[in-house]
NUDOLUM-553126 format. One record per atom (N, C-alpha, C): x, y, z. Coordinates in steps of 0.1 Angstrom, whole numbers, plus 5000, padded with zeros to 4 digits. Layout:
residues N
XYZ/...
end
This chain:
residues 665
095824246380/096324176369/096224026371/096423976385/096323826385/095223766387/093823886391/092523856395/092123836375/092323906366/092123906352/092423776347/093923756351/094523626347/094323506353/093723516366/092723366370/091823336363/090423486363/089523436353/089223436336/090323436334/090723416320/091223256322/091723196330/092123046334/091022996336/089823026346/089122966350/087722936332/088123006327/086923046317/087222896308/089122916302/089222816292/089222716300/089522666311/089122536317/087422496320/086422586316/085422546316/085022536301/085622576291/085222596275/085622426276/087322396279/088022226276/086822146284/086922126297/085722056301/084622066292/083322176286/082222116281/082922066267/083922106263/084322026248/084921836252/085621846260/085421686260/084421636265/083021716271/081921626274/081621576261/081921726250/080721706244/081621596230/082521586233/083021456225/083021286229/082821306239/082521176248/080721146244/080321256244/079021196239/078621236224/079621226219/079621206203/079921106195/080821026204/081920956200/081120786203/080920716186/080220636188/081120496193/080320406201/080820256204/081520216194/082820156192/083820036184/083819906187/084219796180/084519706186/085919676175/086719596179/088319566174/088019446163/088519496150/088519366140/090219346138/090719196133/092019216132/091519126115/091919176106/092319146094/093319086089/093218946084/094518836079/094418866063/095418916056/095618866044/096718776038/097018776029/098118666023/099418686026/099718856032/100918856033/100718986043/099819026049/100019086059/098719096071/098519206081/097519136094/097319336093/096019306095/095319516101/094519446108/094819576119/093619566125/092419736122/091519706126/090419826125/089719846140/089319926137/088219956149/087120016142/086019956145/084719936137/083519966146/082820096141/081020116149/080619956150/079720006160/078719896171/077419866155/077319956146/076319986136/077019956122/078319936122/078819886105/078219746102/078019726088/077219596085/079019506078/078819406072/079519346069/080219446055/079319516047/080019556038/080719646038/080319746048/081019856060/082719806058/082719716065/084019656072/084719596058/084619536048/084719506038/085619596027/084619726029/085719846021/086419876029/085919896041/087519946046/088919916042/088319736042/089719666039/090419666029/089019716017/089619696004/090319816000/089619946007/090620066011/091820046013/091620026026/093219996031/094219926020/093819806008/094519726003/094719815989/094019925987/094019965975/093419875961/092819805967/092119695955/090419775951/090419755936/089219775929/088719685929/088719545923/088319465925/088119355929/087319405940/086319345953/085519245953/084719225941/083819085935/084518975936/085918935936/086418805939/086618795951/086718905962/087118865977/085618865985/086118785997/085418816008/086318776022/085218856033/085918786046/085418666055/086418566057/085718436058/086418466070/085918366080/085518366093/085418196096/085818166105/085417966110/085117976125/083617896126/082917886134/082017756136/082817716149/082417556148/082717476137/084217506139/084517426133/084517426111/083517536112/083317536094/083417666091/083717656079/084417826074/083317926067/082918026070/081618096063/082018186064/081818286050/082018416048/080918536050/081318626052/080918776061/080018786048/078418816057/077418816045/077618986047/077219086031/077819216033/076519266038/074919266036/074019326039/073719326057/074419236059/074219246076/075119266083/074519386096/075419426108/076419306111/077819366113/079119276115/078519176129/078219246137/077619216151/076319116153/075819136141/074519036141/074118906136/075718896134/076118736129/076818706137/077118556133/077118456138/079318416139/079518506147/080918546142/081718506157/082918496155/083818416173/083218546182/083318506193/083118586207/084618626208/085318706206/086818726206/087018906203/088418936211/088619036208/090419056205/090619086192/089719116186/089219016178/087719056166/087418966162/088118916143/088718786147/089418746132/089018736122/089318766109/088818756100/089818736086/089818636075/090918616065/090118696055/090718776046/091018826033/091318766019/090118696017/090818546005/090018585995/090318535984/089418535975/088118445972/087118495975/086118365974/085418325963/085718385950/085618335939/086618335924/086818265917/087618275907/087618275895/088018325884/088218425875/088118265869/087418325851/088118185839/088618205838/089418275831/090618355826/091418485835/092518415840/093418475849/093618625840/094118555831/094818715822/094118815817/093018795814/092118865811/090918955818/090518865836/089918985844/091019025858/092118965854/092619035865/093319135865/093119245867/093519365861/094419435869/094219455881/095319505891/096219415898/097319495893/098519385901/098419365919/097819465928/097619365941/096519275939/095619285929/094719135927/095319055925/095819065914/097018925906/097818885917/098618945927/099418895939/098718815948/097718875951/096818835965/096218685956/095918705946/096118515942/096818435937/097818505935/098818385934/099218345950/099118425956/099618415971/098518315977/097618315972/096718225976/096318055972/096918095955/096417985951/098117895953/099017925952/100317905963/100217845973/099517875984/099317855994/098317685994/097417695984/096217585986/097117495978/098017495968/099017385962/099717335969/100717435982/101417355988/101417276000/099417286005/098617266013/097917146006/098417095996/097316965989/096217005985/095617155990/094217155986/093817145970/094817165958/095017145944/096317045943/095516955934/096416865931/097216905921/098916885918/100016925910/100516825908/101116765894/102216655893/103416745899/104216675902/105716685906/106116765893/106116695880/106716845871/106216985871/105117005872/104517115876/104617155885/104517095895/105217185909/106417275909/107517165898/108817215900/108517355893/107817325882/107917475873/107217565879/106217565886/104917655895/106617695907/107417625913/108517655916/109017735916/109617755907/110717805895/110117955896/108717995893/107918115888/107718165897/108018125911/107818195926/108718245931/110118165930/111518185931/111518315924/111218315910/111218445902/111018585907/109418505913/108918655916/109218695928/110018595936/110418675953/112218715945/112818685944/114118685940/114718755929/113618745917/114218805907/115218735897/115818785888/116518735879/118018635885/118118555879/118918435890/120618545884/121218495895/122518575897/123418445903/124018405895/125018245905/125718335912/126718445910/127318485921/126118535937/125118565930/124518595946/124018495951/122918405943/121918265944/123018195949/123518145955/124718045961/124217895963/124117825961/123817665966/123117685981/121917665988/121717645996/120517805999/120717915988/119617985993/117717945989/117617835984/116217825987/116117706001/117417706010/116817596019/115617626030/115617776030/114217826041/112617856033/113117826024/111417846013/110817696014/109417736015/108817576012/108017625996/108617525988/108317565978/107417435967/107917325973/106917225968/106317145980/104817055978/104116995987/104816915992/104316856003/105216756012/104516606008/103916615996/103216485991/104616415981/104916555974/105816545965/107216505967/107716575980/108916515984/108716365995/107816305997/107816145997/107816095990/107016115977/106916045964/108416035959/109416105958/111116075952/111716135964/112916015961/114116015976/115316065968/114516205973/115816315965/115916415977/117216445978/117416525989/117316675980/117416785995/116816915992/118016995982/119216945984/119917015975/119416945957/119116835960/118716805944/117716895939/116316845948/115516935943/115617105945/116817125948/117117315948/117517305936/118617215927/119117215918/118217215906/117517125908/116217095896/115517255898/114717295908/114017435905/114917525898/116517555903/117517635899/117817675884/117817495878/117617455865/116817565858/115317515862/114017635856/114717795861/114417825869/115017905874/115518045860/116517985862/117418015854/117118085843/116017995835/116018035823/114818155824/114018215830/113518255836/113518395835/115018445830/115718565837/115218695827/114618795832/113918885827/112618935827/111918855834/110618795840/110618915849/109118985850/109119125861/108218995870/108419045887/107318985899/105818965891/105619065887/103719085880/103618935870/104818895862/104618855849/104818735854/105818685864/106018575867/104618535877/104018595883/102918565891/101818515885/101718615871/100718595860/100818435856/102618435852/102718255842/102118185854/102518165873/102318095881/100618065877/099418175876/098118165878/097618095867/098318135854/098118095844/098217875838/099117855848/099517745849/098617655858/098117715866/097817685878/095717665877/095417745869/094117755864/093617645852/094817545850/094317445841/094517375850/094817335861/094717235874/093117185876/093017035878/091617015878/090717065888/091717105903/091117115915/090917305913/091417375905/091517485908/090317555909/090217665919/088817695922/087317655925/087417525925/086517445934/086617405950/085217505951/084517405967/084217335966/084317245976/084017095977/082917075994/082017005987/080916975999/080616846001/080616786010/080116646012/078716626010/077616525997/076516556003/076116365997/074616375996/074416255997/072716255989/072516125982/071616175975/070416115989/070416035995/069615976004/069716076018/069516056030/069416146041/070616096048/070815906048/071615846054/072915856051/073315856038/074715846035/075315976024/076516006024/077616116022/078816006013/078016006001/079115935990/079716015982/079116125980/079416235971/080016345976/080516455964/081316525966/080416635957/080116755964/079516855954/080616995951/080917025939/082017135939/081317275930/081517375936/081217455929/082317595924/082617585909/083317685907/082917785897/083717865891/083317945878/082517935868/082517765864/082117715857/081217685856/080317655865/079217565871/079417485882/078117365884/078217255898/078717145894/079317095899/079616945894/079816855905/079616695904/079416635912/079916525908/080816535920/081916405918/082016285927/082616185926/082716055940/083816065945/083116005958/084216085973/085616025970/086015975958/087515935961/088016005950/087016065942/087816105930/087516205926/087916315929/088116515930/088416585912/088816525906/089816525891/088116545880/087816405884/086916395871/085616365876/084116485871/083316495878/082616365873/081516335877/080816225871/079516285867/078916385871/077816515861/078016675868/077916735855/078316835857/077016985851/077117085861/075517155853/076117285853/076617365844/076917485833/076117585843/076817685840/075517795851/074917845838/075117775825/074117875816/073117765817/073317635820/072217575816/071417505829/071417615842/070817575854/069517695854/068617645855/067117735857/067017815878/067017735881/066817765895/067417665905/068317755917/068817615930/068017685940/067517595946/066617645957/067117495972/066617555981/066717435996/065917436001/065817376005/064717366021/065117246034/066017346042/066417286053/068017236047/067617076048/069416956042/069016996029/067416996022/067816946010/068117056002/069016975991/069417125982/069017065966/067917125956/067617095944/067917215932/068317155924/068917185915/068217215903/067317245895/066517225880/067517335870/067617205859/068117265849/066917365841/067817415832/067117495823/066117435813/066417255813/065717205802/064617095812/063217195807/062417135812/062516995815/062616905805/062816785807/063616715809/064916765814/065516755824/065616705833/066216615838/065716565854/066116655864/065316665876/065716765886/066516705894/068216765896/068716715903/068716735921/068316675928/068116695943/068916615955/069816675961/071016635972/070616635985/071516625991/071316606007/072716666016/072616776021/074116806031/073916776046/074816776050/074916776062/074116856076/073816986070/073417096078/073017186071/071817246078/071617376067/072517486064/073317496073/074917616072/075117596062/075517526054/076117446043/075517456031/073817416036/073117456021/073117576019/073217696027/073517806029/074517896024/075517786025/077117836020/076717786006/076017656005/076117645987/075817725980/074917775986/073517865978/074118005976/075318045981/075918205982/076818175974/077918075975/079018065968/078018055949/076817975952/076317945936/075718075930/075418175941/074718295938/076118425931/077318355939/078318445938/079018425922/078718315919/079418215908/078918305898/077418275897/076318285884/076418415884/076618495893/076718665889/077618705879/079018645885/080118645877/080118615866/079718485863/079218435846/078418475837/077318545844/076418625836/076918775834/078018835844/078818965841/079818995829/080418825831/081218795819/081018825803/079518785807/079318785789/078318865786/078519025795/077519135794/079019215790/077819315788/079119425777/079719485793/080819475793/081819565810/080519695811/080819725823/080319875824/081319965823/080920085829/081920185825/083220175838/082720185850/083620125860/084720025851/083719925848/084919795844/085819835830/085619935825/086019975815/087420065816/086920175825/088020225829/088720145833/088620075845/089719965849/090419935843/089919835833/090719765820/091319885811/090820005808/091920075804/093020125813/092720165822/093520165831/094820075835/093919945836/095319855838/095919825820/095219855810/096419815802/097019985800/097020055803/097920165801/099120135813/098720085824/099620055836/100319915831/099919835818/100419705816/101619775806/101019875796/102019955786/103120015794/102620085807/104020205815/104620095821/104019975826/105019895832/105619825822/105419765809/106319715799/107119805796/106919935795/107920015791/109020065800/108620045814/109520085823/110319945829/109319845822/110619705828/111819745812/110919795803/112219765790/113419895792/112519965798/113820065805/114720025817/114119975825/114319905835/115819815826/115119715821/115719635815/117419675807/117019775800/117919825797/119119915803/118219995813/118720025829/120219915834/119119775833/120119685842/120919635831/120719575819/121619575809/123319675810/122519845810/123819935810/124619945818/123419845831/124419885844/125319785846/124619645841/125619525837/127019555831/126419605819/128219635810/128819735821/128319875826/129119905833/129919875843/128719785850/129419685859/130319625860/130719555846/131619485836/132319555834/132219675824/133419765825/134319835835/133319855851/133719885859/135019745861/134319685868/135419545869/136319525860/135919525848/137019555840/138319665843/137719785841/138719915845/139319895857/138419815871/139119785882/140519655877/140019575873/140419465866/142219475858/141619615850/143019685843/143619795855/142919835865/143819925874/144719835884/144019735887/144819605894/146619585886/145919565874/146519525868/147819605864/147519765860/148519855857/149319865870/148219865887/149119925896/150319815901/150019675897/150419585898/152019555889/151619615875/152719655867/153619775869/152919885878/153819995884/154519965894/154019845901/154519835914/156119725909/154819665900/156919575890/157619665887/157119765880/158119855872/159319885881/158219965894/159020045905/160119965910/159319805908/160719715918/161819695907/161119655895/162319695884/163119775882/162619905887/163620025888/164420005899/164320025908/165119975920/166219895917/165719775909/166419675907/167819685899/166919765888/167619835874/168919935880/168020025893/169420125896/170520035908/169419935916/171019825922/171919785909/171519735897/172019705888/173019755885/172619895881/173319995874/174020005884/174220045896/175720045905/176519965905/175619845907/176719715904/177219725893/176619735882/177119755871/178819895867/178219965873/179520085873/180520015883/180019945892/181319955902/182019825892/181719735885/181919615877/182719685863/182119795857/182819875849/184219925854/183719945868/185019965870/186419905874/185519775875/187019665878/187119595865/186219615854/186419575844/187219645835/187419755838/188219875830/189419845837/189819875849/191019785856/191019685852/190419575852/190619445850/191619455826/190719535824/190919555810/192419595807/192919735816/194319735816/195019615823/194519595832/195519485834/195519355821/194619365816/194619235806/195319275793/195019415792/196019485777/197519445789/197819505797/199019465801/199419355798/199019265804/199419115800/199319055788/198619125781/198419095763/199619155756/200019225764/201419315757/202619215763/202219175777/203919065781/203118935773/202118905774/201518785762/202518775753/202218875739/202518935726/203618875729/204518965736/206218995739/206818795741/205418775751/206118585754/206118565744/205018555733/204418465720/205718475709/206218615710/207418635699/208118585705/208718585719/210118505725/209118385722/208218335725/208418175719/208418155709/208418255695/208418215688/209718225681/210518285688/211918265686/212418155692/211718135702/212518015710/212017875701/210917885695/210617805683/211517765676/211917875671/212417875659/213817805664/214617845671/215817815681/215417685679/214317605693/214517495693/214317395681/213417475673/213217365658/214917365646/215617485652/216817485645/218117365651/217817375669/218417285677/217917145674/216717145672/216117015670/216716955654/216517025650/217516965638/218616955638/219617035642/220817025649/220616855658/220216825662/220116695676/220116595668/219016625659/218516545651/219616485642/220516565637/221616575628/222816465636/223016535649/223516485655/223516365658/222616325659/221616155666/221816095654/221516145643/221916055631/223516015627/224116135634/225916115631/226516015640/225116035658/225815945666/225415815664/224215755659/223415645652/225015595640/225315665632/225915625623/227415575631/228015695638/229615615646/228715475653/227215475658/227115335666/227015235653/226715275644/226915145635/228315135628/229115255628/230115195621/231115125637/230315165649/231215055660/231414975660/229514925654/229114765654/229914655649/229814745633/230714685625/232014615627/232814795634/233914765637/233914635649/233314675659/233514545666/233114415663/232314385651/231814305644/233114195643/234214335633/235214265627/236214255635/236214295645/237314285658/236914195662/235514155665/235314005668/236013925663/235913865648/236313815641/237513745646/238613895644/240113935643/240213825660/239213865670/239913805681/239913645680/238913615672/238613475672/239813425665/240113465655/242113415649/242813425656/242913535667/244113555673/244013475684/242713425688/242413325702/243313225695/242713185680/243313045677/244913045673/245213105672/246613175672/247513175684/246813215690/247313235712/247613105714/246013015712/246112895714/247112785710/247712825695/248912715687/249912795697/249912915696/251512965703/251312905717/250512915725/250612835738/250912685737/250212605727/250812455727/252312465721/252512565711/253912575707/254712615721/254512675726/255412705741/255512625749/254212565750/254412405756/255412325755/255512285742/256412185737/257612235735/257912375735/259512465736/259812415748/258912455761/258812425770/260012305773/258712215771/259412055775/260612055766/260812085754/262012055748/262612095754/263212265761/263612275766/264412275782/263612195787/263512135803/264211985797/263911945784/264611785784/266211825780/266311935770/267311965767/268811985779/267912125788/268712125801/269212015809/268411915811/268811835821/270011755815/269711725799/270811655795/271811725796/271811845792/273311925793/273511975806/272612025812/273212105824/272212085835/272511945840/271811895850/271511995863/272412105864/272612175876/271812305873/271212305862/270512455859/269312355855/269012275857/267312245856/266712245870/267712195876/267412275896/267012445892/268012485892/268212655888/268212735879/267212735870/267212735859/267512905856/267012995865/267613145861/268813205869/270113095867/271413125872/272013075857/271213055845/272013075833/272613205828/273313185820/273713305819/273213345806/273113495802/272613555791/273113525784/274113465775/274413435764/273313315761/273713205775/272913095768/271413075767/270713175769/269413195772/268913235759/270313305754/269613375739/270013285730/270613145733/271213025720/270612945717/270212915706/269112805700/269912695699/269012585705/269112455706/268912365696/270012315692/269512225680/270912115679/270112015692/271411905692/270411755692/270711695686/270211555679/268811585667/267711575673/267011565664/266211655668/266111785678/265011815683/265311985681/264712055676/264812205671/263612275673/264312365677/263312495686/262912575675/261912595669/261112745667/260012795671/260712905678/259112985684/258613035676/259413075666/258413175657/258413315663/259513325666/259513485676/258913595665/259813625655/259213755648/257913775649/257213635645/255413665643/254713695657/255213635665/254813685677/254813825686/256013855685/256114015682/255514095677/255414055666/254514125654/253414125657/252914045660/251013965663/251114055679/252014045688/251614185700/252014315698/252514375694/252714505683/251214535681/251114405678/249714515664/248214475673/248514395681/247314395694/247014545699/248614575708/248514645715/248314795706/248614775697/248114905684/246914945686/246414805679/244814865678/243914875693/244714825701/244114845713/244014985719/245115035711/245315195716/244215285708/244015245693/243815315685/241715315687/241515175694/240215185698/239615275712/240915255721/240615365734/240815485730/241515525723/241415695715/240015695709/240215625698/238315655693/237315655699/237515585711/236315595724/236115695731/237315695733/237915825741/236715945729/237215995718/236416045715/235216035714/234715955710/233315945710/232515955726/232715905734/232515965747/232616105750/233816165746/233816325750/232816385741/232416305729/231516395718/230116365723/229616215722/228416245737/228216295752/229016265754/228916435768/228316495763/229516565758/228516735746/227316685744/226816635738/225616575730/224316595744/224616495751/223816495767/223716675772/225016675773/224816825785/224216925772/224116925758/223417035753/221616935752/221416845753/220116785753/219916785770/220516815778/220016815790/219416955794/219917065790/220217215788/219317245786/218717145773/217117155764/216317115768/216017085778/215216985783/213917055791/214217165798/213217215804/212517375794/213417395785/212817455774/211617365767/212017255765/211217135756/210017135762/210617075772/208717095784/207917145777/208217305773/206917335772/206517315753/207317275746/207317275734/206617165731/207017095737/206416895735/207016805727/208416885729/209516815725/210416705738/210016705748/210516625757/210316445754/209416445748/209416315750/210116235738/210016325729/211316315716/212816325724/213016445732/214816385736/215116295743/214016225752/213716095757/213815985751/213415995742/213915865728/215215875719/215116015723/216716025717/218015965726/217716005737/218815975746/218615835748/217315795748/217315605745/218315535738/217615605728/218515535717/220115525715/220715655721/222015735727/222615615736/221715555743/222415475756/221915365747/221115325743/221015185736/222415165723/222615255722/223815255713/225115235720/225515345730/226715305737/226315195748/225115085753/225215025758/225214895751/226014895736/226714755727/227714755732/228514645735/229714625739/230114555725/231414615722/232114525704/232214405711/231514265706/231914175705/233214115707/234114205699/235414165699/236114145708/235714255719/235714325732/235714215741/234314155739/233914065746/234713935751/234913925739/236113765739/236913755743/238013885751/239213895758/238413845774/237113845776/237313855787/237313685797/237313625782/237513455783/239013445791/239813505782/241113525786/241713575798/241913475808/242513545821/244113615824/244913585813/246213595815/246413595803/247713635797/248713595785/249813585790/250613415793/251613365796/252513335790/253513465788/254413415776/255713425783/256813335785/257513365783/258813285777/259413375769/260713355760/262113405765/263313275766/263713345769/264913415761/264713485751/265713555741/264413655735/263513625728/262813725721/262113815727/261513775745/260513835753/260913935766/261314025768/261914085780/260814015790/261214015799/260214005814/260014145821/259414175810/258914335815/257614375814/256614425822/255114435826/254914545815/253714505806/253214625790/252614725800/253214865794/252614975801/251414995789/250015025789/249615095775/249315215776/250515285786/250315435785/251715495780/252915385779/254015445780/254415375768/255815385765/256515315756/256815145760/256615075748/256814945750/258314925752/259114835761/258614755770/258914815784/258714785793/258414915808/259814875811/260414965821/261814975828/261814945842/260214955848/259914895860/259614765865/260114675867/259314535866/258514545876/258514625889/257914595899/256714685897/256914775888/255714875887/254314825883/253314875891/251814865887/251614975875/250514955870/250015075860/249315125870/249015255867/248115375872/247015385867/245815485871/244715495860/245315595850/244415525837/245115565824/244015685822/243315745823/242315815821/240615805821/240115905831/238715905834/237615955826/236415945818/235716045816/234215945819/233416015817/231815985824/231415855817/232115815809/232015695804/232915525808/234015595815/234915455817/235315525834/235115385840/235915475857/237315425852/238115345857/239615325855/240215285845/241215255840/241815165832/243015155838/243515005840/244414945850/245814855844/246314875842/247714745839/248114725847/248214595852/248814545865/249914435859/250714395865/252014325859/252314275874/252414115871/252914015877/254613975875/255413965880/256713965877/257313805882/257513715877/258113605881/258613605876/259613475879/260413385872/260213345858/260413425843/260113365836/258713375827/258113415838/256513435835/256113545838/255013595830/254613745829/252913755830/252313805836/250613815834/250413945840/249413965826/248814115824/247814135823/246914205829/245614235830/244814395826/244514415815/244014555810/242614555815/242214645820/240614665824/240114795819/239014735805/238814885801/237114875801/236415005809/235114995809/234615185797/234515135792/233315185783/232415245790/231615195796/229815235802/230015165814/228915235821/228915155835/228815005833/227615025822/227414835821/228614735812/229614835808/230414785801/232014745806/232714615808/233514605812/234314535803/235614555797/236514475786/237514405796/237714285798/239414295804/240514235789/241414295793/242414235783/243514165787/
end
């Protein structure tokens, strides 16, 4: 079994050996190409036997591009740029020694009308990407307004429809988007000119990458420099004044300072033949008589490059205005059914982002209102919370308010009960108050009929002063009569005058011419009726004092009831007036108190006995004082005091009224 299973081993290791001989010698030589295009780098590996055009499709394979007639692969050597001729081996030109070997992907000729032969959108990219590139490289001249807009259409097509919440200030600062000729020329900083493109921008919005690329080409193809090569030549051998350009349109030949505006120009319909030989390069128009135009380049490479780029040109322009073929027909239907599925799929598209917009919106919205409801639930919930701390406080508040409530019906009931006792006590004190009042007027009235009376007691004292006064000069002169009388008769009793005896004391004198009358009766009479009315006024005092007492102690009584009535300040003026009344002294009153004494004495009509005015007239005591005659809150003492001499008598009544009132008599 293992002798089987060796040469079963040994057999397939001789089958593998002759099969990788026989692929090693099948397997042709490569050499390494690396391919640049506008937006990305291949490389290939390429037979020792591919020609230029070999290598060519591959690339345009690889790019998925049909149309191939505007590109080629340019290559720089020594310094000058020349494109990959297709009929010749890649190897048998004149291409860098390098591995691998480089090569750009550019377009080497250009369309008259962008919109109309460029039919596939990686064509339409791969030139805008290019003619992009030669704008912001100076190689086509742009005003500054047009830059900004050529701008604007690039922004579009990398970015898409402008969005302020995404676009933020500051995202075009890593794009180079206008020439560096343009920002010397205005000293505007980069956020201005972001603002200005943003501006365009903006309005922009709806624009697919393809469409916006198209407006860029479209803009870009009325530029004077667009799609012109430019050759230095000269019409002499010596000198290079000129500028030779060849584009779509035909040759034209311009002066070395000025690229814009040619100074002659020759139509490829109306050139007959361009031919060279060596530098020189001639030109003959189509009209015989025509002058033949004939130049001078630098090097034959050049005449060389003229002569392909002019062979590349006139094919183009003579393709133009031949009926398409069927190739170019398809295409063009092709790309406008792919121009219809893409219009229809941007307007779906479009409407796509429209629906997704409002949803978007509605979404935010509905988020917008869920914010908002959970935001309102979460109040609610704290409102509830709130609502049930409430509500406890609230019951336990019911509950001292329900307590609080009886106790306030309580008190509304001793209220009620006060309101009726004050309104009996109302009634009471407005009945007492008139009562007071009644009173106050009866006691106002006794004070005027006092006044009066003292008025007229005044009067009375003022007669009786002058009365006192005659009886004292009448006693005078009894007096002396009597003292002259004595001595003549009884020399021995004018020494001693009360060792007479009673008979003769009581015998009227009437010896020669000189006669005694005192006038006793009237004298008598006249203190009789003193001491009368003197009684009859301390009795009426007497009452009227005991009747204000009363008065005071039932207004003092009242007094803290009033308080609250607001009648206090009314018995305050009452009792003013109460003491402004008993604090008149009768005038009459007053005038005794001139009078220090009443010195009378007689001796037959007058006992020498001290006036009691408590007892019966005339006293039995000579030596007796009076006592107090009676006290009340109006008078402190009343006093009779009696002096007893020889003859002479003095008496002194002290009667006080009021504190502030003192009478002596």
């Amino acid at each position: 079994m293992r002798t089987k299973l060796s040469q079963r081993c040994s057999y397939l290791d001789k089958l593998q050996n002759m099969s990788i001989r026989g692929l090693k010698k099948k397997q042709p030589k490569t050499f390494k190409v690396k391919v640049v295009t506008m937006d990305a780098e291949m490389e290939f590996s390429c037979e020792m036997k591919w020609k230029g055009k070999d290598l060519f499709d591959l690339v345009c394979r690889a790019l998925g591009l049909r149309e191939t007639w505007f590109f080629g692969l340019q290559y720089t050597i020594k310094g000058m740029c020349t494109w990959l001729k297709m009929d010749k081996k890649v190897l048998d030109q004149e291409i860098p020694k390098e591995d691998p070997i480089s090569f750009r992907f550019l377009a080497k000729f250009y369309p008259e009308k962008v919109e109309e032969e460029l039919l596939q959108e990686i064509t339409q990219h791969l030139f805008f990407l290019q003619v992009k590139k030669q704008i912001l490289d100076e190689e086509i001249y742009c005003s500054p307004e047009a830059t900004v807009l050529l701008a604007s259409y690039a922004v579009q097509a990398k970015y898409g429809d402008y969005d302020p919440n995404f676009h933020e200030p500051g995202f075009l600062a890593n794009d180079e988007l206008l020439p560096k000729r343009v920002l010397r020329q205005y000293q505007l900083t980069a956020e201005m000119w972001e603002e200005k493109i943003t501006a365009w921008y903006a309005e922009h919005r709806g624009i697919a990458r393809d469409e916006a690329e198209m407006n860029y080409l479209k803009i870009a193809q009325d530029l004077e420099m667009y799609g012109v090569n430019y050759f230095p030549i000269a019409q002499s051998k010596n000198h290079t004044d000129l500028l030779l350009g060849v584009d779509a349109k035909g040759i034209h030949i311009y002066s070395i300072n000025n690229r814009f505006s040619p100074n002659k120009s020759f139509e490829w319909s109306a050139i007959r033949n361009i031919s060279y030989s060596e530098k020189e390069l001639t030109i003959k128009p189509l009209d015989k008589k025509a002058e033949v135009f004939k130049f001078f380049s630098s090097q034959l490479k050049v005449n060389k490059l003229i002569l392909q780029l002019c062979i590349g040109n006139h094919d183009l322009f003579m393709r133009r205005r031949k009926v398409d073929s069927i190739e170019i027909q398809q295409m063009k239907a092709q790309a406008r059914e792919e121009k219809a599925r893409k219009k229809m799929e941007n307007q779906r598209l479009a409407r796509e982002k429209q629906l997704r917009e409002e949803a978007e919106r509605a979404k935010e919205e509905l988020e917008r209102r869920l914010f908002q409801l959970e935001d309102e639930a979460r109040q609610a919930n704290e409102a509830l919370l709130r609502s049930q701390e409430a509500a406890e406080l609230l019951a336990e508040k019911a509950q001292i308010a329900e307590e609080e409530a009886k106790l306030l019906a309580q008190s509304a009931a001793e209220a009620e009960q006060e309101r009726q006792r004050l309104e009996i006590t109302a009634l009471k004190t407005k009945e007492e108050k008139r009562l007071m009042e009644q009173k106050m007027r009866e006691a106002e009235l006794i004070a005027v009929k006092l006044v009066k009376e003292s008025d007229r007691r005044a009067k009375e004292a003022e007669h009786l002063k002058q009365d006192l006064h005659e009886a004292r000069e009448a006693e005078r002169k009894a007096k002396q009569k009597l003292l002259d009388v004595t001595r003549l008769n009884y020399p021995h009793v004018a020494r001693y005058p009360h060792h007479l005896p009673a008979d003769t004391r009581d015998v009227n004198f009437d010896k020669g011419s000189v006669k005694l009358d005192l006038k006793d009766i009237d004298l008598k009479r006249l203190s009789f009726e003193i001491e009368r009315e003197r009684l009859d006024y301390l009795d009426k005092s007497k009452r009227f004092e005991d009747r204000l007492k009363e008065l005071k102690s039932e207004i003092h009584a009242l007094k803290l009831e009033e308080k609250q009535t607001g009648l206090y300040s009314h018995w305050n003026e009452v009792l003013g007036s109460l003491d402004r009344s008993l604090g008149h002294v009768p005038s009459w009153m007053k005038t005794f108190e001139a009078v220090d004494s009443l010195d009378i004495n007689f001796q037959r009509p007058f006992p020498a006995y001290p006036l009691n005015t408590t007892s019966s007239w005339p006293c039995t005591n000579k030596n007796q004082y009076m006592e107090p005659v009676g006290k009340s809150p109006f008078q402190t003492d009343t006093l009779v005091a009696s002096n007893v001499g020889t003859g002479t008598r003095k008496q002194i009544v002290k009667v006080q009224q009021h504190d502030s009132d003192v009478i002596y008599i």
